[in-house]
Steps between C-alpha positions, in 0.01 A plus 500: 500500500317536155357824427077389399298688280127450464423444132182382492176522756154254406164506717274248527174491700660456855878501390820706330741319317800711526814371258862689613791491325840434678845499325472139471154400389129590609305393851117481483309665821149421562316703787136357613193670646688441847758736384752182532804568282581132322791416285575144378915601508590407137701737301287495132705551174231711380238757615224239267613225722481682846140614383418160395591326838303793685224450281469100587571523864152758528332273313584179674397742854 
């Protein structure tokens, strides 16, 4: 298992954008008002791109 390191936390009005770092790439986390932890599952070659997918997924919600 891949050690994960948070490297980067963003609020928005009813969400956190969480970006972690694994040895192999970056996952995006997105927890709602519900407290519901989301993840779309892609491994992101950089922390801009992780951010960037979190970003459009709370705007498209």
């Amino acid at each position: 298992m891949d050690a994960t390191q948070v490297v980067q936390v963003s609020a928005r009005v009813g969400w956190i954008i969480e970006i972690s770092q694994q040895d192999n790439g970056y996952r995006c986390w997105v927890i709602n008002r519900e407290l519901d932890v989301l993840s779309d599952g892609y491994l992101y070659t950089t922390s801009s791109a992780a951010l960037a997918a979190g970003r459009l997924f709370v705007e498209r919600h």
